[in-house]
Each structure stands twice: as C-alpha cells, then as structure tokens.
MIDO-492425 format. One line per field, with one value per residue (C-alpha): y, z, x; residue number from 0. Coordinates in Angstrom, 1 decimal. Layout:
<gumars>
py <- [Y | ...]
pz <- [Z | ...]
px <- [X | ...]
n <- [NUM | ...]
</gumars>
This chain:
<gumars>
py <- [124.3 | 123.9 | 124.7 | 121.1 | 121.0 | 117.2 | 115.9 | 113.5 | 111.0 | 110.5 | 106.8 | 107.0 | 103.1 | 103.9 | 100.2 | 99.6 | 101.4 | 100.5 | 98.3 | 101.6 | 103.2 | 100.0 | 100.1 | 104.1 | 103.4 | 100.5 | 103.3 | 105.4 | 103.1 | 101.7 | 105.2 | 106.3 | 103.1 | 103.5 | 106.7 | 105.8 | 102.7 | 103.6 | 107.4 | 110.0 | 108.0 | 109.6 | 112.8 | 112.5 | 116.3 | 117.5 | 116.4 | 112.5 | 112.3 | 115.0 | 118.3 | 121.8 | 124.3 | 128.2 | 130.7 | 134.4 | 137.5 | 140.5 | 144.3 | 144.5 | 141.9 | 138.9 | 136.9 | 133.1 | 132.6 | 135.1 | 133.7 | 130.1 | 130.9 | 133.6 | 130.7 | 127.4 | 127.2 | 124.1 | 125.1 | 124.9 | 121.7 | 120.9 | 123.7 | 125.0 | 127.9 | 128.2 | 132.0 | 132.1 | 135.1 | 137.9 | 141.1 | 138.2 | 139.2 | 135.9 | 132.5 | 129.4 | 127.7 | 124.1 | 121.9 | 118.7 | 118.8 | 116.4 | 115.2 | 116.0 | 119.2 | 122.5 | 124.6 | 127.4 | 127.1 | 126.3 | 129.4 | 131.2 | 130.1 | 130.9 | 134.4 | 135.1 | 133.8 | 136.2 | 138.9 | 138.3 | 137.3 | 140.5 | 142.8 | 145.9 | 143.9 | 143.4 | 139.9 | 138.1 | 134.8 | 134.2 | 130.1 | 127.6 | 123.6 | 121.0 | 117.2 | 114.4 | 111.4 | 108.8 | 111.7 | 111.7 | 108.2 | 107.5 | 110.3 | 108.2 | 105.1 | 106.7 | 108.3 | 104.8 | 103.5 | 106.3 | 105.2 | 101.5 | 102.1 | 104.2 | 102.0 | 99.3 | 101.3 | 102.1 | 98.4 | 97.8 | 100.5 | 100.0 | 95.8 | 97.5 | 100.2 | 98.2 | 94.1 | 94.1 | 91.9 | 94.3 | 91.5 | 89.9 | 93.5 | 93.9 | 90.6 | 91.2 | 94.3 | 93.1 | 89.9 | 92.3 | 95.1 | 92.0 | 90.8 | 94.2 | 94.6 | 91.1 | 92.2 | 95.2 | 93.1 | 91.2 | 94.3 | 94.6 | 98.0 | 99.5 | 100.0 | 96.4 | 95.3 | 98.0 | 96.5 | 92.8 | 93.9 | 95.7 | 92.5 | 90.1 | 92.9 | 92.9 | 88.9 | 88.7 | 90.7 | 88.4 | 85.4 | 86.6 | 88.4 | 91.3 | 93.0 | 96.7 | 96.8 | 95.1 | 97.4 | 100.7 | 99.2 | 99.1 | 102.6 | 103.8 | 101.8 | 103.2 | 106.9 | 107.3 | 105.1 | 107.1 | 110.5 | 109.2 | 107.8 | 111.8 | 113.5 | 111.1 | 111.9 | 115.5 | 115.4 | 116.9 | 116.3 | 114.2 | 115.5 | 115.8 | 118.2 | 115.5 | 112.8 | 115.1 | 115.4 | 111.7 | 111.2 | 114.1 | 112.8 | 109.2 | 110.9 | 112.7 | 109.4 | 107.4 | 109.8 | 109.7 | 105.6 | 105.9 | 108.2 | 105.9 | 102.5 | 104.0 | 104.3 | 100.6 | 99.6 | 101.5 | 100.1 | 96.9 | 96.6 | 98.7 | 96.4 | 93.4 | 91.4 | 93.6 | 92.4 | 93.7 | 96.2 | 97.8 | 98.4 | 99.8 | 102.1 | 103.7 | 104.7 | 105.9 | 108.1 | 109.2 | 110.3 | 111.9 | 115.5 | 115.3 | 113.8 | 116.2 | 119.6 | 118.1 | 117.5 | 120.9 | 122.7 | 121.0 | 121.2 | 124.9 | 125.5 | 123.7 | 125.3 | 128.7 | 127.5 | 126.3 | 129.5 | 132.1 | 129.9 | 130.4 | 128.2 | 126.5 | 125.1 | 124.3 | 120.8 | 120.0 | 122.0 | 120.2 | 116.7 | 117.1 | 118.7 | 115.3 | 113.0 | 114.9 | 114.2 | 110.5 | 109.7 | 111.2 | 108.5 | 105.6 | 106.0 | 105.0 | 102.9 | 101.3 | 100.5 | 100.2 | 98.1 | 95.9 | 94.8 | 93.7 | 92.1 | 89.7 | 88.7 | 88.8 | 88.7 | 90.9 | 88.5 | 88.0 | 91.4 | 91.8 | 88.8 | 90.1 | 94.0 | 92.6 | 90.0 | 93.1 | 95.4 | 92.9 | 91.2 | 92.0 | 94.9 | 97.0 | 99.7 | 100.5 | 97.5 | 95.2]
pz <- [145.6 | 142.8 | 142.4 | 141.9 | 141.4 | 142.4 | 145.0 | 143.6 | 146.2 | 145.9 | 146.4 | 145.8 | 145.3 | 141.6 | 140.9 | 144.1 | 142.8 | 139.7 | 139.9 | 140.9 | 137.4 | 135.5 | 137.1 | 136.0 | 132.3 | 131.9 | 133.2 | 130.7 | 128.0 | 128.3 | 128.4 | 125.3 | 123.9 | 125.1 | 123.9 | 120.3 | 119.8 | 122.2 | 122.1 | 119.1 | 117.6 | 116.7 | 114.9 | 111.5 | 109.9 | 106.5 | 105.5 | 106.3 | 105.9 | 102.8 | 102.4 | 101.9 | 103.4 | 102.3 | 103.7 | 104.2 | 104.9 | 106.7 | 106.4 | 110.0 | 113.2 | 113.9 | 116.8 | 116.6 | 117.9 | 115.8 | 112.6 | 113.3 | 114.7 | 111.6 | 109.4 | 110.6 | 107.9 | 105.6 | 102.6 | 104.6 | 107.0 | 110.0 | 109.6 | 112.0 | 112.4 | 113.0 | 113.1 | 112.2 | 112.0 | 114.2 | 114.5 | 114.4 | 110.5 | 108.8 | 109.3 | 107.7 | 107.4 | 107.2 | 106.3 | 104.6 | 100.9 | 98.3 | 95.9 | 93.2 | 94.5 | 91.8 | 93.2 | 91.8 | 93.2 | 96.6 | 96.6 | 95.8 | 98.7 | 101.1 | 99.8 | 100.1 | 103.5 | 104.5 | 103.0 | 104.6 | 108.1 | 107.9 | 105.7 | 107.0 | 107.2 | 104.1 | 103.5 | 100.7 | 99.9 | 99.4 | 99.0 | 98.3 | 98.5 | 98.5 | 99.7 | 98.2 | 100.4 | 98.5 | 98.9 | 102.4 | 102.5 | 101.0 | 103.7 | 106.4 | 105.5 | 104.9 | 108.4 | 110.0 | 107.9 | 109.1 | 112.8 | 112.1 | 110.5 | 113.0 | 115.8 | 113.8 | 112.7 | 117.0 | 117.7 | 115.7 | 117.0 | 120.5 | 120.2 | 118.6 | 120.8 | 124.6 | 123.7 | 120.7 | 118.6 | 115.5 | 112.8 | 114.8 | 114.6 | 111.1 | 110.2 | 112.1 | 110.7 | 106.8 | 107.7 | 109.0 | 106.3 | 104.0 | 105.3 | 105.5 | 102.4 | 100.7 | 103.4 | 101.4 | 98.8 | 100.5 | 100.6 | 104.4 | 105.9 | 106.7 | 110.3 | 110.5 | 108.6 | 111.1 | 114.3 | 113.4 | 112.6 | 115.5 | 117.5 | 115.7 | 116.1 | 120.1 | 119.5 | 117.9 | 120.6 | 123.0 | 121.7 | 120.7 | 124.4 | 122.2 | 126.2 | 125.1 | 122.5 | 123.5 | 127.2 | 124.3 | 122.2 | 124.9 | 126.3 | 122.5 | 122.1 | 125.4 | 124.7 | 121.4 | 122.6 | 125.7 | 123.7 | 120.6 | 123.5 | 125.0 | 122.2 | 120.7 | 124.5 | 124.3 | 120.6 | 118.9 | 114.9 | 114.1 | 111.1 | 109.6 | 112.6 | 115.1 | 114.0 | 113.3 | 117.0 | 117.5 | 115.2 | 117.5 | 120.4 | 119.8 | 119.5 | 122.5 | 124.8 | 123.5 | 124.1 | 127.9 | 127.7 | 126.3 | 128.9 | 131.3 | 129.5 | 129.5 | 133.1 | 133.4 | 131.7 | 133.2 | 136.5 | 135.4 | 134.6 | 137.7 | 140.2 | 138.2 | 141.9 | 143.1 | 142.1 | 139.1 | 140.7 | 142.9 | 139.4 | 138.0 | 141.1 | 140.7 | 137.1 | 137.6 | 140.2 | 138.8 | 135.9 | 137.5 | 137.6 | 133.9 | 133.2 | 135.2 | 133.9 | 130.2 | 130.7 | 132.5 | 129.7 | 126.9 | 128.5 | 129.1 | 125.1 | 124.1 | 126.5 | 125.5 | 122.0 | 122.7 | 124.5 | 122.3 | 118.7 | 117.3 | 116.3 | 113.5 | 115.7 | 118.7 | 118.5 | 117.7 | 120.8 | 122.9 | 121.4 | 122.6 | 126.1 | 126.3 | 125.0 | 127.1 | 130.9 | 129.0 | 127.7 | 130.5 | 132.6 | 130.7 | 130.5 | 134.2 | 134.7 | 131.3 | 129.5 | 132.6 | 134.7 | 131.7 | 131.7 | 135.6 | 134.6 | 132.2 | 135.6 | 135.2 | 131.5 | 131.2 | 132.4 | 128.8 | 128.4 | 132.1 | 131.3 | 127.8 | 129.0 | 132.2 | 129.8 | 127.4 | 130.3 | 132.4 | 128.9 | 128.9 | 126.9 | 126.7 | 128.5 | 130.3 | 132.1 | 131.9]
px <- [124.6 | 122.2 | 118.4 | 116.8 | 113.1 | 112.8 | 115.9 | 117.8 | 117.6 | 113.7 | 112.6 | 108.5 | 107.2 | 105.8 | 105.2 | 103.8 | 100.7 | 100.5 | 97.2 | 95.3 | 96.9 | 95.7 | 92.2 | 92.3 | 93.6 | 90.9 | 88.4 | 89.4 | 89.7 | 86.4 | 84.3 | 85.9 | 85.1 | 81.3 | 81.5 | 82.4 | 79.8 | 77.1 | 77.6 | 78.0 | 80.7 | 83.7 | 83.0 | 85.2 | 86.3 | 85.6 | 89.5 | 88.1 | 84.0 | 84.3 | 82.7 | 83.3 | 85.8 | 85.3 | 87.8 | 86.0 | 87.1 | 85.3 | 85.6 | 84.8 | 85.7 | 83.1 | 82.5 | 82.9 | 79.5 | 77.7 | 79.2 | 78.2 | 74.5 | 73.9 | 75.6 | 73.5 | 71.3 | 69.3 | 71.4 | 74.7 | 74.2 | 77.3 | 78.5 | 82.1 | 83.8 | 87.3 | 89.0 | 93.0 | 94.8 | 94.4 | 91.7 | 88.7 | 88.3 | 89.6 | 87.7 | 87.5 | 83.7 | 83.3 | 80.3 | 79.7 | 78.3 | 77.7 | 80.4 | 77.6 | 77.3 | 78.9 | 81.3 | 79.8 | 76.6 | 78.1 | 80.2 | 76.8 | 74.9 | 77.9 | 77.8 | 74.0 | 74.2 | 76.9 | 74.9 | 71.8 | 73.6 | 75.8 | 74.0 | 76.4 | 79.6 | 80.8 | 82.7 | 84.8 | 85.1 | 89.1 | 89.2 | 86.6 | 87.9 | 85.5 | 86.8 | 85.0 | 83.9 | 86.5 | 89.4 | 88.1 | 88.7 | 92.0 | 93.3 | 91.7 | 93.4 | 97.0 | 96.3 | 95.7 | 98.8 | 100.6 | 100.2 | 101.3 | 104.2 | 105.0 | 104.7 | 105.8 | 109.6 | 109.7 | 109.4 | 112.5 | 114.5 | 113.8 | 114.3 | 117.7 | 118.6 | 118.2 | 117.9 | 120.6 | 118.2 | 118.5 | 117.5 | 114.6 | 112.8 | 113.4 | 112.6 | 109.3 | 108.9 | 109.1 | 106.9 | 103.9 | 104.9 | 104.4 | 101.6 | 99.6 | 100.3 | 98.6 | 95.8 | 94.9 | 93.8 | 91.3 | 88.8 | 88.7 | 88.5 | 91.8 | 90.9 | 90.3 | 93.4 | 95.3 | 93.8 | 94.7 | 98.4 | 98.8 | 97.8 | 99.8 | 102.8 | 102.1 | 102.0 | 105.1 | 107.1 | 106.2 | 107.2 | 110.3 | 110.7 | 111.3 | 110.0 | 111.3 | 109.4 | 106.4 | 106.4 | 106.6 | 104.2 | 101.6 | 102.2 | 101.9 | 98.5 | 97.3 | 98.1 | 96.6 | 93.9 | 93.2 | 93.4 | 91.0 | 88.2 | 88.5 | 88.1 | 85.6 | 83.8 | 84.4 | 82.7 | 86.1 | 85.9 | 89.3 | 90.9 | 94.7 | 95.6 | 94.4 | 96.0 | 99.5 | 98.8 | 98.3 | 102.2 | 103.5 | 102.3 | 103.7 | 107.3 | 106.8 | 105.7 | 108.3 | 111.0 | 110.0 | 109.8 | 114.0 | 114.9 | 113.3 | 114.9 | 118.3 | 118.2 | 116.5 | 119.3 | 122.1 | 120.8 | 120.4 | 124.3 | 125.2 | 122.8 | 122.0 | 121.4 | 118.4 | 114.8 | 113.3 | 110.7 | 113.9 | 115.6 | 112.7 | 111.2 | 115.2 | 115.1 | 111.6 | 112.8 | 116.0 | 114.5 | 111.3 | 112.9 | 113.7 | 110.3 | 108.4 | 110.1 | 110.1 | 106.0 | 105.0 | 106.6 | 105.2 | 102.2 | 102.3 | 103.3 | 100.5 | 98.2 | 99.3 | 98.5 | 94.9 | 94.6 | 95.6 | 96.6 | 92.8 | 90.4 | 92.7 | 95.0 | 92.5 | 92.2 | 95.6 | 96.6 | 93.8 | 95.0 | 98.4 | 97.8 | 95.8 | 98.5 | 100.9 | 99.8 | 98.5 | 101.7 | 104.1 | 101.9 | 102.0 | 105.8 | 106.0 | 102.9 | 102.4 | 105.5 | 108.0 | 105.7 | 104.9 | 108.6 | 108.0 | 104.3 | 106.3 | 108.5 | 112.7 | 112.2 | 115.3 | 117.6 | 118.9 | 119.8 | 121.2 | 123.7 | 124.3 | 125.4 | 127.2 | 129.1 | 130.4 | 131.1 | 133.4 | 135.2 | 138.6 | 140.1 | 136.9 | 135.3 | 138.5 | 138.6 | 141.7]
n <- [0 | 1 | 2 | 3 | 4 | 5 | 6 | 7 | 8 | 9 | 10 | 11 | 12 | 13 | 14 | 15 | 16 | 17 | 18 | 19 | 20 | 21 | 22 | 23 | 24 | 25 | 26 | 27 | 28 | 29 | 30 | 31 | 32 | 33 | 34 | 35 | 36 | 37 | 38 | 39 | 40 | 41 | 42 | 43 | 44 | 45 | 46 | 47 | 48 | 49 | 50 | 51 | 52 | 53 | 54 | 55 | 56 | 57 | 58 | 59 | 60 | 61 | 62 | 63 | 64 | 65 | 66 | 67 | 68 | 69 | 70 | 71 | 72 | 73 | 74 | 75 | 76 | 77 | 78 | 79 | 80 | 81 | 82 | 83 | 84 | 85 | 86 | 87 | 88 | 89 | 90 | 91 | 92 | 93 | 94 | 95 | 96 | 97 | 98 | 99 | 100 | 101 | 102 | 103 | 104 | 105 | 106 | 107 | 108 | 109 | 110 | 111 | 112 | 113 | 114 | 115 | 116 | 117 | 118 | 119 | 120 | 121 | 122 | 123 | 124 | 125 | 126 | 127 | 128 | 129 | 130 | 131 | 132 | 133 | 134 | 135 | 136 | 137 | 138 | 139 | 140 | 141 | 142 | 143 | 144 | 145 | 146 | 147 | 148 | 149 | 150 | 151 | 152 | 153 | 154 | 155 | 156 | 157 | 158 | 159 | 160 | 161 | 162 | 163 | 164 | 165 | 166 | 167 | 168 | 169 | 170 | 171 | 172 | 173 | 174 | 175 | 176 | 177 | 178 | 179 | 180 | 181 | 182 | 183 | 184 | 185 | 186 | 187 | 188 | 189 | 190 | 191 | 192 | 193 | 194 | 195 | 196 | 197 | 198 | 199 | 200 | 201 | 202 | 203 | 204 | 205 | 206 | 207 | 208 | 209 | 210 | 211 | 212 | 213 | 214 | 215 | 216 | 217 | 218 | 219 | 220 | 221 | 222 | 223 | 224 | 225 | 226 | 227 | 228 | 229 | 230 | 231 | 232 | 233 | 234 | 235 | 236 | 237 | 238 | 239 | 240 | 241 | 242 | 243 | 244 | 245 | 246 | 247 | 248 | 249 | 250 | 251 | 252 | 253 | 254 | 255 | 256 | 257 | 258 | 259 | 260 | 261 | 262 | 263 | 264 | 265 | 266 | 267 | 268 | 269 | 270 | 271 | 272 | 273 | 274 | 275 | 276 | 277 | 278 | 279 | 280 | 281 | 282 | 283 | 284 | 285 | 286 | 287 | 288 | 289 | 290 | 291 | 292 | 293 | 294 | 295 | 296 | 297 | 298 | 299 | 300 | 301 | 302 | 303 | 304 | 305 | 306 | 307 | 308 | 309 | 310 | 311 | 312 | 313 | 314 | 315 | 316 | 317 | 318 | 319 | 320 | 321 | 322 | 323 | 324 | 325 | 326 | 327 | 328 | 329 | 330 | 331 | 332 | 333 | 334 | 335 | 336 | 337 | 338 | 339 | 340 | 341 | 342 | 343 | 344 | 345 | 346 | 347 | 348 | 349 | 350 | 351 | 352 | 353 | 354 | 355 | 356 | 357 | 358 | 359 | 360 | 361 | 362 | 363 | 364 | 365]
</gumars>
C-alpha cells in the first residue's frame, strides 16, 4: 500500500465556507487598498521612479546595516542596500537622483562617502547606472501591459481548453487588443487604460458565459491584487523583480485553477445529474493532495530563497511566498466557487462533453 499524504476519499465542504473566504479576501483587499491611498502608497524602485544604482565592492566583509546607516546621507537621499554574492563583500546601493544629475559627479560622491564611512576598508566602485524618470516610466507601463496581455492570452486559452469556444476568445481578445491600443492615444495613464480593459475583459466573459475564463480571471485579479496591497502594507519597493514575481506567480495560480478545471470537468461528464456545488466540492478534493504538495514545496523553494538568496533576490522571494498561499487559495475559493456563484452556468458545456462522449464511433463507444 502506498504512502498518501492526503486519503483519497476526503470529502471536506470547501464551498460550503466559502462566504467566510470572501469576507477574508475583501479584508484583505481593502487594507492594501487603504494602505496605498491613505497610507505610504506603493513604494516604486529605482527601475520605475528613476534614480541611481552603484555596485561596490569591499576589501573586507560589511554588514547590511552598517553600510546603509554609514551611507544615509543629504548627498545620497533613499538610499537601499541589497548584498548579492557571498562573503558580505559585494553590494548594490540604490538611491534616487536627478535626471540632470552627471555621472561623474555622482560616482564622486559615492566614493567619498565610502571613504569617510569605511576609512580602513577599502572599497571599489565596479558599476554605476543611473535610470531616468521617463525610462522609469516607459518600464512601468510595459510592466502593466505585461500583466494584461497576460491575463488577456489565459482568457482565451482557458474559454479554449474547457468551453470549446476558441473563436469567441480570440475575437475578444483582438477587440480589447484593438481597443487598448486606440486608448493609448488618448493620453490617459496606462494604469488607467489597464484598469478599464481589464473590466470590460471581465464584462465581456460574462456575457458571452465565457464562465472558465471569467472564474480564472477573477482568481488572477485577486492574487496579484492581494500580493501588491501586502507588499504596498509591508512598504516593499516594486520594481522588475516584483513584478517578474507578479508574471511568475500568475503561471503558478493558474496552473492550480487547470488542475482543478480538469477535474470539474471530468466530473461534470462522469456525474452530470449531481448539483453543481457536489461536482465542485469533488474536484476540490480530489485534487487537494496534488494541490497541497505542489504549494508546500514551492513555498519552501522560495522560502529558502528569501532566506539565504541575499538581498537581490529578497523581494522577489517574498512576492512569491505571498502569491503562493494567495493563489493556491483563490484556486479553490475564488475561481471554482465563481463558476457555482453564476448558478448551473456550465450546463452548456455538460451537454456539449456528454453529447461527444456518448456519439457513436468515438471514444471507444459503439
């Protein structure tokens, strides 16, 4: 007999609880909103607000803490610290400059702070890049494009993949690639222009009961944002590793959605005469020792990353541990009990599968 971590014959009521997760994601939701407009405000990096980044070197090790407190000086303002490497030698400083400001001068300033902080440590600077605020901006708009299309291109596949309805998602998906594009010319901010397409998108799905989609949709919306209202709350500076995060952490919820569709769907055919929240409590739970091993060792690899990957790599590590127990959720309580919010919307597909399964001739069946 095999090891099993969770028995196969588990029958927990997922979707009878699922008010209390609603309740906890609105919770959630709205503090990292109140944290962004009423609070500090999301925290932008140097790679999207512009600034300076100067990689140094030391003769001798240097703690994190020591560097930054010596460092924190007028001539250097907002300045971070982030160590990569290993033997505590290596660091990359971060601050925000003027674009006006010379590069030459800058990398002056750097190195008669260093001297003065660590007169007997001798340092070098290896790398000096400085990010201008429109550079900054252009990265923060492909960033926010990046996320769209993203959860635009998964809307087609999964209307694809589990309703057959290939050419209503790509016909949706060039309308709103279209239409964001004309958009862009009307000057409004990209954030804007990204909020009102995803809307319209979400729109769109449900009227044409493209339910997949819209149930994936959602639990994409509420992981990334969950994990932006944390790390807005924990006052984490969102930069290109955050949101490769964010991308990374979109595959990885949606992959737990499919695994949880295919069962939906599997059951559906298998079943199609039990209600709707039977069907889904089953796939939930036949799929909750694959779900649970998958998460706890994701988890664990990024843990061990924000643990012992150095500073570079920290937030990115801390994003996804975030988007991992947020997304593993919202696979179960978001986008599966969406599907049973909208009512027996899958009839369509249940009738559809069931009608191919029994035709003559196919599947084995004759």
């Amino acid at each position: 007999m095999g090891f099993a971590f969770i028995r196969h014959n588990t029958n927990y009521n997922f979707m009878g609880v699922r008010h209390y997760s609603y309740a906890l994601s609105a919770a959630l939701l709205l503090a990292g909103l109140c944290a962004i407009i009423f609070g500090s405000g999301l925290k932008m990096g140097i790679d999207f607000a512009g600034g300076a980044i100067v990689q140094v070197q030391f003769a001798q090790p240097v703690e994190d803490n020591a560097l930054k407190k010596s460092m924190d000086v007028p001539e250097l303002p907002g300045i971070s610290t982030q160590r990569f490497g290993e033997g505590g030698r290596d660091y990359l400083l971060r601050f925000t400059a003027d674009a006006s400001t010379n590069a030459s001068a800058l990398r002056t300033s750097v190195a008669e702070a260093l001297q003065k902080a660590f007169p007997d440590n001798r340092s070098t600077i290896e790398r000096l890049e400085m990010v201008g605020p429109k550079v900054g901006g252009d990265l923060a708009n492909k960033a926010l494009e990046a996320l769209y299309y993203a959860i635009l291109l998964i809307a087609v596949y999964i209307s694809g993949r589990f309703e057959q309805r290939w050419m209503a998602g790509a016909a949706m998906a060039a309308a709103l690639w279209g239409g964001m594009y004309l958009l862009s010319f009307t000057g409004a901010g990209m954030g804007l222009l990204v909020c009102a397409a995803l809307a319209v998108t979400l729109a769109v799905c449900w009227k044409l009961r493209l339910n997949y989609a819209l149930g994936a949709i959602a639990g994409l919306l509420h992981d990334v944002g969950i994990t932006i209202g944390l790390l807005a709350i924990l006052g984490v500076d969102v930069d290109l590793n955050v949101v490769a995060a964010l991308l990374t952490l979109i595959g990885y919820s949606l992959n737990d959605t499919i695994i949880v569709y295919d069962r939906l769907r599997e059951n559906l055919r298998a079943t199609p005469d039990l209600p709707l929240i039977s069907i889904i409590n089953a796939a939930v739970n036949q799929t909750l020792s694959r779900t649970i091993l998958t998460s706890f060792t994701t988890f664990f690899a990024t843990l061990a990353l924000f643990v012992l990957g150095g500073g570079v790599i920290h937030d990115f590590a801390l994003t996804m541990m975030i988007g991992v127990v947020v997304g593993t959720l919202s696979s179960i309580y978001v986008s599966s009990a969406i599907l049973l919010a909208l009512g027996d919307t899958a009839l369509y597909v249940r009738a559809q599968e069931k009608e191919e399964y029994e035709r003559p001739g196919e599947h084995g069946i004759v």
